[in-house]
N, C-alpha and C positions, 0 to 999 in steps of 0.2 A: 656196772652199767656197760653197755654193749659198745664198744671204740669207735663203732660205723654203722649207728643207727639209721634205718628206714626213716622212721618218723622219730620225733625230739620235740617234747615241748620244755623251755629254759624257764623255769620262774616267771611263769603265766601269770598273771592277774587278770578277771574282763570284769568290770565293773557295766550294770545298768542302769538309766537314770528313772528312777520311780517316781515322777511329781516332780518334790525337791528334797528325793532320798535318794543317794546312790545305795543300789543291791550287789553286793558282791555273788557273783556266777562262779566266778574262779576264784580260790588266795592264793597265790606264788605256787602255783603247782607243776612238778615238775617230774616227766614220764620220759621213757625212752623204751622205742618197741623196733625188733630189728626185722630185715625184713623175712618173711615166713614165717612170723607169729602168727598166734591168732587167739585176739589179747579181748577179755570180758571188761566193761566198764560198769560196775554192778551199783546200787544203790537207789534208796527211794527215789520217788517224785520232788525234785529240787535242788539236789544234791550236786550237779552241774556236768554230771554227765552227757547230758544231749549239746552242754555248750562247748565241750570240749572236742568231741565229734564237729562242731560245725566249725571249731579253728580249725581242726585237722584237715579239715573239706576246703577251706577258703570259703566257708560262706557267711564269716565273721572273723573281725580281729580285735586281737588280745588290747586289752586299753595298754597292758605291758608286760616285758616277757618277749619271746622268743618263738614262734615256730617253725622247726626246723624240717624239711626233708629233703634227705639226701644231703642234707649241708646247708642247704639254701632255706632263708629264710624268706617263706612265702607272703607273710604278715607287712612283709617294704614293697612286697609285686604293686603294679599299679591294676586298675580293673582289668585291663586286655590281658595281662598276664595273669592274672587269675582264674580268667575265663578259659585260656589254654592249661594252666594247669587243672583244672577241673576237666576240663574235656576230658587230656589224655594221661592223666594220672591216677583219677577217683573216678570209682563206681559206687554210688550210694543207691542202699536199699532202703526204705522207710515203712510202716507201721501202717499204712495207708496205700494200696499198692499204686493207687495215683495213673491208670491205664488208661488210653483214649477211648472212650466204649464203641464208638462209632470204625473201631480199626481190630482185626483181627488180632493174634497174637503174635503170628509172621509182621504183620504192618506192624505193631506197636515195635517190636527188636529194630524192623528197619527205619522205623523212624528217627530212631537214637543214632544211627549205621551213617545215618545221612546229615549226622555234624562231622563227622570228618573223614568216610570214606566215600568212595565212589564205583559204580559197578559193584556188578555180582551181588547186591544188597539181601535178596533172597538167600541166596545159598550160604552166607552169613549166619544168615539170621536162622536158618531151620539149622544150622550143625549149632548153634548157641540154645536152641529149643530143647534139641536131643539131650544137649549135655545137662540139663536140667530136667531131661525125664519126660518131655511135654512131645517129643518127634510124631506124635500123633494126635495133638492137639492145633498143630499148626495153624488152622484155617477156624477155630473157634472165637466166635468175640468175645470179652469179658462176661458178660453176662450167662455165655453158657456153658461157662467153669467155675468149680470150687474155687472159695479162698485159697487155698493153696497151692491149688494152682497157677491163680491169678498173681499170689507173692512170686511163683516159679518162672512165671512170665518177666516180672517186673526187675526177679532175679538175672535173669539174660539180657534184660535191657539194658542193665548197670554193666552188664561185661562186654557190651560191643562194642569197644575199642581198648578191649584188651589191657583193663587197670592195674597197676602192680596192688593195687590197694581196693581194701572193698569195707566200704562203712554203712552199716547197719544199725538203723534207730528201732529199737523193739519192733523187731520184726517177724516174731510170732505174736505179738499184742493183740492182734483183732483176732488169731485162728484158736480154735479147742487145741488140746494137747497134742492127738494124733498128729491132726494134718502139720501143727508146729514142729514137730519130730523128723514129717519129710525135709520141710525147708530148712532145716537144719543140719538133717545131712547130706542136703546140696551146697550147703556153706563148709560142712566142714570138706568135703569130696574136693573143692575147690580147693582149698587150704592145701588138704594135705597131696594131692592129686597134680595139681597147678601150679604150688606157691605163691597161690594168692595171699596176700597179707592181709587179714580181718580185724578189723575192730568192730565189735560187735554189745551196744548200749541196750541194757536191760536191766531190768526190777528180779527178774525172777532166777534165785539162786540155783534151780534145779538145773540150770544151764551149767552151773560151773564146773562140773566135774570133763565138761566136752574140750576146753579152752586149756593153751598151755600156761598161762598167767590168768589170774580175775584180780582187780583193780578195785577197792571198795572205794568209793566217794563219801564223804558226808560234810555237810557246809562248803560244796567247793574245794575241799583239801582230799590227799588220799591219808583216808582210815588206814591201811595195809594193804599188803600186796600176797596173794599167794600165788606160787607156785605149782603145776600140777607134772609130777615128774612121771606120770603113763597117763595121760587124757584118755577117758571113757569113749566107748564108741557111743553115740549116738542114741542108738536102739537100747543101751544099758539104761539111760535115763531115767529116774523116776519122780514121776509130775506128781 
């Protein structure tokens, strides 16, 4: 285990209440990703991978257990401090690109830009465009761009205040193979380009060979953990 992990989940448990069943999401599961990984959480539908993404995020806590980053466990924050760590800690991509339709691409990046910066919001937002391949796309609304484009978009929105960390819920899910291929290697360009630290939840194993770990889930526990000691590029992938 890495002495000075980024992120640390301690003997997780998140229990659901179903009716009058509790469902266990998580059992005592216990991970540690340091920072500049860029770690797959792989496994079916159910398996508790998207729950464990959402401790990591602060957008739910462990019924018990530990989640650590940097040291601090964020699971004791009160809401305003979760709210801040969320701002400027996490950049989440989702499955859904979730865009304002009524706001270009520039607008949708600045609009993120305007929870906690001020000024120059434009010039922001078009060099976070560029860095995602889109610098000419700028002035497009959702509507009159591909899927994958519009993930590309949604990709820069999640980086506008500069997250050490970027969490990703099947985020090629809605696009064909191709266009998943770009957004994939503007995550990994990030990773290895940045130091952005990925965590990146998906079903679909053909990713793994991109990733320097993949984490298998099943029932809320981890199945095994592999290793990848030369990660594929991108373009090697086959769907």
């Amino acid at each position: 285990m890495n002495p000075d992990p980024l992120i640390q989940l301690e003997s997780v448990t998140k229990l659901y209440r179903m009716g009058e069943v509790d469902v266990t999401a998580l059992d005592n599961l216990s991970l540690s990703i340091p920072k500049g990984e860029f770690v797959l959480l792989l496994g079916p539908s159910g398996c508790g991978k998207t729950t464990a993404l959402n401790l990591i995020g602060g957008l739910d806590r462990p019924t018990s257990g530990k989640v650590l980053i940097r040291g601090e466990d964020i699971s004791r924050y009160d809401d305003g401090a979760l709210t801040r760590y969320r701002r400027d800690t996490i950049g989440f991509v989702f499955q859904f690109f979730n865009l304002i339709p009524t706001l270009t691409a520039a607008e949708n990046v600045e609009f993120a830009l305007t929870l906690k910066h001020h000024g120059k919001l434009r010039a922001r937002a078009l060099e976070l465009l560029d860095l995602v391949g889109l610098g000419e796309r700028t002035d497009h609304f959702p509507a009159q761009m591909s899927g994958g484009q519009q993930q590309r978009v949604a990709i820069a929105r999640a980086l506008a205040n500069e997250p050490p960390i970027l969490l990703c819920d099947e985020p090629t899910g809605n696009l064909d193979s191709s266009t998943g291929q770009q957004v994939l290697h503007v995550l990994h360009d990030l990773n290895r380009k940045h130091g952005t630290t990925v965590v990146l939840v998906t079903h679909n194993s053909a990713i793994a060979p991109m990733a320097d770990r993949v984490v298998h889930l099943q029932n809320g526990a981890i199945e095994n953990v592999e290793t990848t000691s030369q990660p594929r590029d991108v373009a090697e992938l086959v769907w």
